[in-house]
mmCIF file of the N, C-alpha and C atoms, coordinates in Angstrom:
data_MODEL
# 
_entry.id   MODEL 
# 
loop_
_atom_site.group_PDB 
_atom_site.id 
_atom_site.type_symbol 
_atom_site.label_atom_id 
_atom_site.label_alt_id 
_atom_site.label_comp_id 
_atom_site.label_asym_id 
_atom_site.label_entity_id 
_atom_site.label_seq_id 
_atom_site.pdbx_PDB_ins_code 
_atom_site.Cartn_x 
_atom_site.Cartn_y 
_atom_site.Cartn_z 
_atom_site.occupancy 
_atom_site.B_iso_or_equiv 
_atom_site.pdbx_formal_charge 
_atom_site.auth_seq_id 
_atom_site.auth_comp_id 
_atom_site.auth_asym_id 
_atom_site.auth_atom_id 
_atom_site.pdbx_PDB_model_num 
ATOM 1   N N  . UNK A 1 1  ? 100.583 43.729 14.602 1.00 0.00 ? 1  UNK A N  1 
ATOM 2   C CA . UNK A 1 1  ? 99.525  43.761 13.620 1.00 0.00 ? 1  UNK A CA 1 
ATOM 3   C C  . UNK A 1 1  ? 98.485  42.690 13.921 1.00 0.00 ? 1  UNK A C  1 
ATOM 4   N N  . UNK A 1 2  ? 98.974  41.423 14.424 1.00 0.00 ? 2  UNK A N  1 
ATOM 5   C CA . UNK A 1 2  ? 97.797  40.437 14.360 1.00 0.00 ? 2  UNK A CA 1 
ATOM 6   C C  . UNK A 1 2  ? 97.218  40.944 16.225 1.00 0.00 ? 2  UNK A C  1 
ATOM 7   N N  . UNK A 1 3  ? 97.636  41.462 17.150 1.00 0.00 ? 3  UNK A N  1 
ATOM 8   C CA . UNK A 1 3  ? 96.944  41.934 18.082 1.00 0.00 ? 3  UNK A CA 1 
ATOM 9   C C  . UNK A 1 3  ? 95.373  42.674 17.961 1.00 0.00 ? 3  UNK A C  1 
ATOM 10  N N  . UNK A 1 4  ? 96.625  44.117 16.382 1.00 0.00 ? 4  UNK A N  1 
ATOM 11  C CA . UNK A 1 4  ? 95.311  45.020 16.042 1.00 0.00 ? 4  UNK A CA 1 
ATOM 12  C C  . UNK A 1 4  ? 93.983  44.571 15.524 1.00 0.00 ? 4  UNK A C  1 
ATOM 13  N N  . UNK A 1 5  ? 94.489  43.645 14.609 1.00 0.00 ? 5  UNK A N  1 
ATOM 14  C CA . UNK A 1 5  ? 93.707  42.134 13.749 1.00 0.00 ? 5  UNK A CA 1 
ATOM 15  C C  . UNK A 1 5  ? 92.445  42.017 14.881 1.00 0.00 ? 5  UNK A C  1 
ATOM 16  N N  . UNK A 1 6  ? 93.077  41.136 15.769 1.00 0.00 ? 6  UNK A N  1 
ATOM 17  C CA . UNK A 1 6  ? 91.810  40.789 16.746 1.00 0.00 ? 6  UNK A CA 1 
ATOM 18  C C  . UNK A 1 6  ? 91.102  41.639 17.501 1.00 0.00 ? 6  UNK A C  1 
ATOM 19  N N  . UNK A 1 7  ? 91.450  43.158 17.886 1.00 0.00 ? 7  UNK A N  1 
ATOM 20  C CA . UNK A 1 7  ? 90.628  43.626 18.340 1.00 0.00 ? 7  UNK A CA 1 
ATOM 21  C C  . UNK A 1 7  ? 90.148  44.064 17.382 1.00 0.00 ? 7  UNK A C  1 
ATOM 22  N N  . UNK A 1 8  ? 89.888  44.378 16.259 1.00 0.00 ? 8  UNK A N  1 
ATOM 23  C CA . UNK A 1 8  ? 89.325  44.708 15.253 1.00 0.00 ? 8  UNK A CA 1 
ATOM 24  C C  . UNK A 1 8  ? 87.964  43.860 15.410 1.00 0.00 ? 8  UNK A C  1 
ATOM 25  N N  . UNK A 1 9  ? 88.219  42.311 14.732 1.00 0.00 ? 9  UNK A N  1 
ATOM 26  C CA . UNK A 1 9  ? 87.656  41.392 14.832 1.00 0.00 ? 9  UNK A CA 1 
ATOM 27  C C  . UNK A 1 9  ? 86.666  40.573 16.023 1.00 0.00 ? 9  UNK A C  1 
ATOM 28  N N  . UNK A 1 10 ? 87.226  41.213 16.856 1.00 0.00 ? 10 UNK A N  1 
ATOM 29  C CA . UNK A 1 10 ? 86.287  41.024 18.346 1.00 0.00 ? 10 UNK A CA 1 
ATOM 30  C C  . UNK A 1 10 ? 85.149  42.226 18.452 1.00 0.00 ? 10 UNK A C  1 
ATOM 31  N N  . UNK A 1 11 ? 85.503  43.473 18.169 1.00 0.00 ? 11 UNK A N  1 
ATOM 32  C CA . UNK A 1 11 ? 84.885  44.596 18.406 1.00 0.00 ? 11 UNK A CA 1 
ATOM 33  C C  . UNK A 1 11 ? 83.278  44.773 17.197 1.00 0.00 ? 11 UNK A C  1 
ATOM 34  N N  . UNK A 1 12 ? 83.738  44.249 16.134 1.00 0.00 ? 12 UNK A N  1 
ATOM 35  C CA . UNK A 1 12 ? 83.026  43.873 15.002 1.00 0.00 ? 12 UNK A CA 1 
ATOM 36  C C  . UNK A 1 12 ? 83.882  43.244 14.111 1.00 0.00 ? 12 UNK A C  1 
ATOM 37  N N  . UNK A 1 13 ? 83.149  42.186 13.529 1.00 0.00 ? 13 UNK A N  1 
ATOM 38  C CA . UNK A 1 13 ? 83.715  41.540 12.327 1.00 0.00 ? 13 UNK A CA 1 
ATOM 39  C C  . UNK A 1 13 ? 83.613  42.149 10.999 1.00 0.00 ? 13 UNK A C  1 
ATOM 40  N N  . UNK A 1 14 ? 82.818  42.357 11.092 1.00 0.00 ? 14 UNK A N  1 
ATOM 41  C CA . UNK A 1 14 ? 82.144  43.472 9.592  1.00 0.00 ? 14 UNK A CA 1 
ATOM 42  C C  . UNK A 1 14 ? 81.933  44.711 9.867  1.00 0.00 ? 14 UNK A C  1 
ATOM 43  N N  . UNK A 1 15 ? 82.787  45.506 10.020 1.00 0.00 ? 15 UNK A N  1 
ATOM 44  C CA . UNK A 1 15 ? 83.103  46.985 10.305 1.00 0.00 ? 15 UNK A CA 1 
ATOM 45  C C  . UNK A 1 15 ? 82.517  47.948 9.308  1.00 0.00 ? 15 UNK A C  1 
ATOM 46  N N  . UNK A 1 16 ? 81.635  49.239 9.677  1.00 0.00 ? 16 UNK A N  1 
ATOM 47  C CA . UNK A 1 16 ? 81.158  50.031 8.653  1.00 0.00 ? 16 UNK A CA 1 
ATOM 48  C C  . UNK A 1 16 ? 82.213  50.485 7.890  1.00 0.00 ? 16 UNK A C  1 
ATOM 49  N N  . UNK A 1 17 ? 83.457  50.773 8.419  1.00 0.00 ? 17 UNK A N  1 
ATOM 50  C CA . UNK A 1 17 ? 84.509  51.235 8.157  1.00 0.00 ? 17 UNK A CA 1 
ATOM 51  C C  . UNK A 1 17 ? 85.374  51.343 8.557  1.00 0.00 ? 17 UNK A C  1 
ATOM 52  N N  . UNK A 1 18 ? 86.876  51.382 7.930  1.00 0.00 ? 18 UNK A N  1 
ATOM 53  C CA . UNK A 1 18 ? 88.525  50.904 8.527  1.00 0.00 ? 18 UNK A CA 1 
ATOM 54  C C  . UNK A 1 18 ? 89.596  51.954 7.791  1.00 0.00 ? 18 UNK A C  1 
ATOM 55  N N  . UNK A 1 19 ? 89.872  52.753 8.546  1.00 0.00 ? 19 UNK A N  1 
ATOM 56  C CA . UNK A 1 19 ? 90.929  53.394 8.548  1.00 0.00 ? 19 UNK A CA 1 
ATOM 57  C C  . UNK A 1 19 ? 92.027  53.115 9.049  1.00 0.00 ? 19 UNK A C  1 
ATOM 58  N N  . UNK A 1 20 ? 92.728  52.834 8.155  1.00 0.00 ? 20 UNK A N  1 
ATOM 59  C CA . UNK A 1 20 ? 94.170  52.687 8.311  1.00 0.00 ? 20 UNK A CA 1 
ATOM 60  C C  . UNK A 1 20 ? 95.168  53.766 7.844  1.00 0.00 ? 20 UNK A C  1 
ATOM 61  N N  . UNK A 1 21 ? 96.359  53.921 8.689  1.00 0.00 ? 21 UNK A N  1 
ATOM 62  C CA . UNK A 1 21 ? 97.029  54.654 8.938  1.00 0.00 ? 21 UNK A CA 1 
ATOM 63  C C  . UNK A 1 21 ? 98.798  54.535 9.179  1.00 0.00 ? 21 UNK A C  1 
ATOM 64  N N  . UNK A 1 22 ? 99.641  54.213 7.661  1.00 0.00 ? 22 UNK A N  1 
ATOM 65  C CA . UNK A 1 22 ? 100.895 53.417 7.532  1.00 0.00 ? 22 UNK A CA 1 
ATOM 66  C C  . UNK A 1 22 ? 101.854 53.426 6.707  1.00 0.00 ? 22 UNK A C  1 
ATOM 67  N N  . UNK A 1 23 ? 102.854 54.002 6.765  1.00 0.00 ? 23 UNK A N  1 
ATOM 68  C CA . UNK A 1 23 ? 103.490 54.542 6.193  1.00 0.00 ? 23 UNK A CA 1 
ATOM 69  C C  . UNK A 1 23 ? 104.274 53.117 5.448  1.00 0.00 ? 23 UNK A C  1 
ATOM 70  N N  . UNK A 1 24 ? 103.885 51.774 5.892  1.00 0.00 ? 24 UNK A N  1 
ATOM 71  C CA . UNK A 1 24 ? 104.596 50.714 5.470  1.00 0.00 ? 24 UNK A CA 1 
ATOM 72  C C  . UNK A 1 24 ? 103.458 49.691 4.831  1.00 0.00 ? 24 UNK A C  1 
ATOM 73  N N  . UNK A 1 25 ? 103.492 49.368 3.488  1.00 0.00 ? 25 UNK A N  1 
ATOM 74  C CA . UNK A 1 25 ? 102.657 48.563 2.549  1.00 0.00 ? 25 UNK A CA 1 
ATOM 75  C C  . UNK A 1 25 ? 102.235 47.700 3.242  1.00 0.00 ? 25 UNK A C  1 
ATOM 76  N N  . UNK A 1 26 ? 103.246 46.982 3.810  1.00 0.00 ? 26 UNK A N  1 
ATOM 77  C CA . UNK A 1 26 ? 103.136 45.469 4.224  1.00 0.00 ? 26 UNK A CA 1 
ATOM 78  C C  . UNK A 1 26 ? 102.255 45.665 5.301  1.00 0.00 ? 26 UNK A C  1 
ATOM 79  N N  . UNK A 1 27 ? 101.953 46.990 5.942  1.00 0.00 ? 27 UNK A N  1 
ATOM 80  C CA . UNK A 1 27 ? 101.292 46.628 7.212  1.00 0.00 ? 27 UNK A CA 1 
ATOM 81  C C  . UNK A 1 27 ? 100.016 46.923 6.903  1.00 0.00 ? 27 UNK A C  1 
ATOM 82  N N  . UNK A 1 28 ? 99.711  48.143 5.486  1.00 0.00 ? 28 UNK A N  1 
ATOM 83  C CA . UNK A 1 28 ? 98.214  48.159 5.006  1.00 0.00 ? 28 UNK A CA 1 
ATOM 84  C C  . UNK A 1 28 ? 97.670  46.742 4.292  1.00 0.00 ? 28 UNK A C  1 
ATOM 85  N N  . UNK A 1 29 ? 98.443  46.505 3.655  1.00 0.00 ? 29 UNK A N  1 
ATOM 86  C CA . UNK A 1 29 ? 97.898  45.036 3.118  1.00 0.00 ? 29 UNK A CA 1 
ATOM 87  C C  . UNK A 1 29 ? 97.853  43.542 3.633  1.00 0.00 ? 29 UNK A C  1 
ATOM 88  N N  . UNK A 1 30 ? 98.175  43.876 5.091  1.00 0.00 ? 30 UNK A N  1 
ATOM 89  C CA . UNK A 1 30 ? 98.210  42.854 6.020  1.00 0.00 ? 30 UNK A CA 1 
ATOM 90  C C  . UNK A 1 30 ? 96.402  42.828 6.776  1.00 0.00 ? 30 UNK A C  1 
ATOM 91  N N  . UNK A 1 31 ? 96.514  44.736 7.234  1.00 0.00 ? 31 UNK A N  1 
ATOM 92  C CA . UNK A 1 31 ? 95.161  44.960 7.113  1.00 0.00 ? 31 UNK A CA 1 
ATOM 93  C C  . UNK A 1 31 ? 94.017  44.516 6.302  1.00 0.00 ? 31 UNK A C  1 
ATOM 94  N N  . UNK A 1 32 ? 94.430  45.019 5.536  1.00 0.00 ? 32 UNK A N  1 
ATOM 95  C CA . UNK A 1 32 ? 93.531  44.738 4.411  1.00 0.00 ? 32 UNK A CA 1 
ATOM 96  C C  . UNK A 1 32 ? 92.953  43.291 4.175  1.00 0.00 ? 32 UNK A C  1 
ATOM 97  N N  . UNK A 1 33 ? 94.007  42.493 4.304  1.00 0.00 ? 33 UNK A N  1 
ATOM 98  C CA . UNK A 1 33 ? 94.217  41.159 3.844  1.00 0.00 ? 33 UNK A CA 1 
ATOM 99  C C  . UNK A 1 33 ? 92.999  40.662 5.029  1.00 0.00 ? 33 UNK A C  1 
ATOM 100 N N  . UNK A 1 34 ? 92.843  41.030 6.311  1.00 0.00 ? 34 UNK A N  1 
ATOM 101 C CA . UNK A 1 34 ? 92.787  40.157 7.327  1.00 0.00 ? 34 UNK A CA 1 
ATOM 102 C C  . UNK A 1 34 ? 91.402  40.573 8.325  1.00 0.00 ? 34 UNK A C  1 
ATOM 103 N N  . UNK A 1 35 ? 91.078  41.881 7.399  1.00 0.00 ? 35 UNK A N  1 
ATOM 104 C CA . UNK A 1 35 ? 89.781  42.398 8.265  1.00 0.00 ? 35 UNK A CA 1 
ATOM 105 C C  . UNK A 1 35 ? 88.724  42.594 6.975  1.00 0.00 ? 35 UNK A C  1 
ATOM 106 N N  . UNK A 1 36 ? 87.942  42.950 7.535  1.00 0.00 ? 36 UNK A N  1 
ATOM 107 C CA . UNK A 1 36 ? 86.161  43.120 6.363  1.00 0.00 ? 36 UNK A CA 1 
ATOM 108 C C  . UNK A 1 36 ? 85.697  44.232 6.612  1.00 0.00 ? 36 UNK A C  1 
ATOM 109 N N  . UNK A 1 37 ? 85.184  44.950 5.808  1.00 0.00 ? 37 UNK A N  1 
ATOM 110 C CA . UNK A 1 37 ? 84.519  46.143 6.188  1.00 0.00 ? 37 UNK A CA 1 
ATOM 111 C C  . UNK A 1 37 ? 83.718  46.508 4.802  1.00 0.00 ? 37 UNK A C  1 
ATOM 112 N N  . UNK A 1 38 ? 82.961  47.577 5.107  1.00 0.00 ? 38 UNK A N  1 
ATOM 113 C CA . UNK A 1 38 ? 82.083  48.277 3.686  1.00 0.00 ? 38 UNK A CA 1 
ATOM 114 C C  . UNK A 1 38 ? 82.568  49.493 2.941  1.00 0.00 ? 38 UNK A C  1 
ATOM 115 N N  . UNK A 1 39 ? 83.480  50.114 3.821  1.00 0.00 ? 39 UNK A N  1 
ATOM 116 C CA . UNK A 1 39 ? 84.712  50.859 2.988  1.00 0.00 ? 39 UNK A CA 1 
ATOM 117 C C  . UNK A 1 39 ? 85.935  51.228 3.833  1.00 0.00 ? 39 UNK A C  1 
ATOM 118 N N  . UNK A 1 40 ? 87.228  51.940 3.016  1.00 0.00 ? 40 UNK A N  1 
ATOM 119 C CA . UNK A 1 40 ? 88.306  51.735 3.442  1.00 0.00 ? 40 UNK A CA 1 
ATOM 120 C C  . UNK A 1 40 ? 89.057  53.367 3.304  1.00 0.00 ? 40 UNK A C  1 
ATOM 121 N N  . UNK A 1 41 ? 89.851  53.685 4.279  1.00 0.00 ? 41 UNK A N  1 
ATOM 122 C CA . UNK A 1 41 ? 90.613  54.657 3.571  1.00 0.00 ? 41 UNK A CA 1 
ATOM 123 C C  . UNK A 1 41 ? 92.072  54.368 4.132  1.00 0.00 ? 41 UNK A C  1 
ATOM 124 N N  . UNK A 1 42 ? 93.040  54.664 3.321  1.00 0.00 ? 42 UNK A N  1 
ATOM 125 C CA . UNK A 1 42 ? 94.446  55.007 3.502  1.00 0.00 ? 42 UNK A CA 1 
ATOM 126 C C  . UNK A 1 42 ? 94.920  55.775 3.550  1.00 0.00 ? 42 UNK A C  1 
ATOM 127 N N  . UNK A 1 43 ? 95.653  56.369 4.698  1.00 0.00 ? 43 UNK A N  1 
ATOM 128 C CA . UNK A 1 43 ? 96.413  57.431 5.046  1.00 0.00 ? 43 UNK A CA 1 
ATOM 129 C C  . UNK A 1 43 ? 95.672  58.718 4.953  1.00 0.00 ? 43 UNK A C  1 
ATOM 130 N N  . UNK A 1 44 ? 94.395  58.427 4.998  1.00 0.00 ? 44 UNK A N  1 
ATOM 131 C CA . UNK A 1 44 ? 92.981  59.500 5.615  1.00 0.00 ? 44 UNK A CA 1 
ATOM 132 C C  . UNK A 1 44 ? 91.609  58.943 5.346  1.00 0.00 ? 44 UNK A C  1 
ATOM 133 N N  . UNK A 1 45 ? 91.272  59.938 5.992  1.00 0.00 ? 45 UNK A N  1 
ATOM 134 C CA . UNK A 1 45 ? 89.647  59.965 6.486  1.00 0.00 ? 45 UNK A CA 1 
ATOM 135 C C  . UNK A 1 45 ? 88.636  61.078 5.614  1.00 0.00 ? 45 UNK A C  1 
ATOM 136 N N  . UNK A 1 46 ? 89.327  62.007 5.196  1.00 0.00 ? 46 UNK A N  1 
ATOM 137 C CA . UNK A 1 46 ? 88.078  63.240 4.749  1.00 0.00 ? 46 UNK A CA 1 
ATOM 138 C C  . UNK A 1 46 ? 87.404  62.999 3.675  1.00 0.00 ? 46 UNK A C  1 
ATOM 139 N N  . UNK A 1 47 ? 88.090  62.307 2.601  1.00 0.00 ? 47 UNK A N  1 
ATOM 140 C CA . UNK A 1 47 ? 87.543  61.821 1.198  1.00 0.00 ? 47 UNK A CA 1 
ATOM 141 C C  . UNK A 1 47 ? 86.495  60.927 1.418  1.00 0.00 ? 47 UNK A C  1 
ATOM 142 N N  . UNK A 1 48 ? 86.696  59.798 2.401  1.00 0.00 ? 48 UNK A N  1 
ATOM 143 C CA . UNK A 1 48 ? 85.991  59.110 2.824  1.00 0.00 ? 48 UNK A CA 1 
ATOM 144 C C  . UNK A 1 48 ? 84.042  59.545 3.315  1.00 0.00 ? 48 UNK A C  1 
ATOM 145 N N  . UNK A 1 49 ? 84.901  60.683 4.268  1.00 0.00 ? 49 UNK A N  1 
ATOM 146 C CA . UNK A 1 49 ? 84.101  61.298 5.049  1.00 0.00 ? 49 UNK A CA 1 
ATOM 147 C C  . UNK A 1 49 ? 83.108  62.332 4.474  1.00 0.00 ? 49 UNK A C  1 
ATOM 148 N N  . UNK A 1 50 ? 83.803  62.521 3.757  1.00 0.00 ? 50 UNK A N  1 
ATOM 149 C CA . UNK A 1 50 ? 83.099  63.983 3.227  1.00 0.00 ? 50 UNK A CA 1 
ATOM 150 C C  . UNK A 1 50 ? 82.434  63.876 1.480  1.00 0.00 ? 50 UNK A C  1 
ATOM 151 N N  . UNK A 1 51 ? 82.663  63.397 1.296  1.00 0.00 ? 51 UNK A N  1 
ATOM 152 C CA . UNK A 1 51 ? 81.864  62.463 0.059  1.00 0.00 ? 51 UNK A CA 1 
ATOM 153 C C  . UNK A 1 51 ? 80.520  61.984 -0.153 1.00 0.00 ? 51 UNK A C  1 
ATOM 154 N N  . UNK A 1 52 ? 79.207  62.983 0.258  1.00 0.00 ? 52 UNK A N  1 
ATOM 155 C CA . UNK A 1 52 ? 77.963  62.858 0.408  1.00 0.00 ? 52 UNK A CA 1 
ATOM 156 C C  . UNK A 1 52 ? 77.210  62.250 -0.716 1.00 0.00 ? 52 UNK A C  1 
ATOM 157 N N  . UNK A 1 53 ? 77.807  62.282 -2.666 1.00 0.00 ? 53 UNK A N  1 
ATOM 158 C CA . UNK A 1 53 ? 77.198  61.918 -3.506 1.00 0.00 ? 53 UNK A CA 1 
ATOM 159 C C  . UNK A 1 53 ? 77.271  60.388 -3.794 1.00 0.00 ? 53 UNK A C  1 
ATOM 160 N N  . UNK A 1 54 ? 78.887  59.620 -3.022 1.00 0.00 ? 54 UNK A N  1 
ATOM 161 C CA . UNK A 1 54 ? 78.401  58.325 -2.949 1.00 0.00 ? 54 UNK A CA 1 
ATOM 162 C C  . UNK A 1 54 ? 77.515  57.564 -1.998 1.00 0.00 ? 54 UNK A C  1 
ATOM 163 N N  . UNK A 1 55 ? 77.229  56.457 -2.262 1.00 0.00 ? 55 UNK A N  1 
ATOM 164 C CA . UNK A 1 55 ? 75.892  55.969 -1.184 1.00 0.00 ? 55 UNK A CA 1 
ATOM 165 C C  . UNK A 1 55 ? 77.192  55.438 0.002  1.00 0.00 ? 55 UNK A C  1 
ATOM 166 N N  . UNK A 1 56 ? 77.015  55.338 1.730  1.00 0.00 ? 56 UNK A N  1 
ATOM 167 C CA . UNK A 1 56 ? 77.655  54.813 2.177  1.00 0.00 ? 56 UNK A CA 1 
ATOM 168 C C  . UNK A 1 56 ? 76.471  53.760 2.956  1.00 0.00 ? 56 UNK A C  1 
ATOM 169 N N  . UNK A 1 57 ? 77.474  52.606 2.690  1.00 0.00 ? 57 UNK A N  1 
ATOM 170 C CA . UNK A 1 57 ? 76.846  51.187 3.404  1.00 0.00 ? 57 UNK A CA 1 
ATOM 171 C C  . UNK A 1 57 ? 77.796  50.509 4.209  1.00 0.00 ? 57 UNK A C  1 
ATOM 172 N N  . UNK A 1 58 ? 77.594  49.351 4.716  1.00 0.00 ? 58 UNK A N  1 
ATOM 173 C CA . UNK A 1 58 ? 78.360  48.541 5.532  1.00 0.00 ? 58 UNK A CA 1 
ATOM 174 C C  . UNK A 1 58 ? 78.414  47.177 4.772  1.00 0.00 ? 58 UNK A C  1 
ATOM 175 N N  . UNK A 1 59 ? 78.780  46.413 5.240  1.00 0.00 ? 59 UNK A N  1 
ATOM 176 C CA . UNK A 1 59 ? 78.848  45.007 5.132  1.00 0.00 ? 59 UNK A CA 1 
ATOM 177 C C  . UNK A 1 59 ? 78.304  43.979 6.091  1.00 0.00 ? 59 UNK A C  1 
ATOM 178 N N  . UNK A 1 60 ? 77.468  43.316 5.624  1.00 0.00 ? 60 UNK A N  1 
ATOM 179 C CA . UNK A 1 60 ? 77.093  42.425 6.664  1.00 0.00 ? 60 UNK A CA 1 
ATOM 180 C C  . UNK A 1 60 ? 75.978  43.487 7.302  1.00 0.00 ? 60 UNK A C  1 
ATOM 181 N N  . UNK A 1 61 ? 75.740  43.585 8.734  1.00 0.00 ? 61 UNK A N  1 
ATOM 182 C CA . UNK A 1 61 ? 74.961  44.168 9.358  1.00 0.00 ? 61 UNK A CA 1 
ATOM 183 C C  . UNK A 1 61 ? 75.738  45.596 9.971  1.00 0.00 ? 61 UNK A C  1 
ATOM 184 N N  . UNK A 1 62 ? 76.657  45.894 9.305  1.00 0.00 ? 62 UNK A N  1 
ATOM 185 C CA . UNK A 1 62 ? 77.189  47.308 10.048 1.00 0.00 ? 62 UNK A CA 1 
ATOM 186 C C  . UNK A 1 62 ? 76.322  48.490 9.387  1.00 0.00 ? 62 UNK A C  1 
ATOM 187 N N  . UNK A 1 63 ? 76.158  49.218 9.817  1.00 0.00 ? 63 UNK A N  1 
ATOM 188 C CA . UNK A 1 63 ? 75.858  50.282 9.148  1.00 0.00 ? 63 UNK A CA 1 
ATOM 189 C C  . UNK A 1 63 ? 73.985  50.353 8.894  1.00 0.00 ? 63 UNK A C  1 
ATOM 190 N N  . UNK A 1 64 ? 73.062  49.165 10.018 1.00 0.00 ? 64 UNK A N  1 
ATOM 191 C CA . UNK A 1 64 ? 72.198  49.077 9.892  1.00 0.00 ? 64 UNK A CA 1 
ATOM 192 C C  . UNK A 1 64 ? 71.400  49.360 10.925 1.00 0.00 ? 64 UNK A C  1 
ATOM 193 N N  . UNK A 1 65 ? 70.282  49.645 11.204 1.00 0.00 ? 65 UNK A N  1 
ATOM 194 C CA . UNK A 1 65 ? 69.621  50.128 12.719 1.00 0.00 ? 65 UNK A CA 1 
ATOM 195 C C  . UNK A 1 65 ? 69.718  51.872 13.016 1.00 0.00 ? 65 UNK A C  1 
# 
């Protein structure tokens, strides 16, 4: 987990977005705990994805340009 941590964190610090994918708490809320982003999904992507009436943003400078 702290491997995934840093490439996370190297790749962008402030991620438009983080999908995680875990059948074990401790390892989503380790996530959670340890990365930044402007939104999140657990154990999928489509709600996330497919959800045109909320606004989607980033954090920090993701999601800009």
């Amino acid at each position: 987990m702290e491997e995934a941590v840093g490439i996370v964190r190297d790749v962008c610090p402030e991620s438009l977005a983080l999908y995680v994918f875990s059948e074990w708490q401790a390892n989503i809320n380790f996530l959670l705990g340890n990365t930044e982003s402007g939104g999140v999904a657990i154990n999928s992507a489509m709600e996330h994805l497919g959800n045109n009436k909320l606004p989607f943003g980033g954090k920090g400078t993701s999601g800009m340009g």
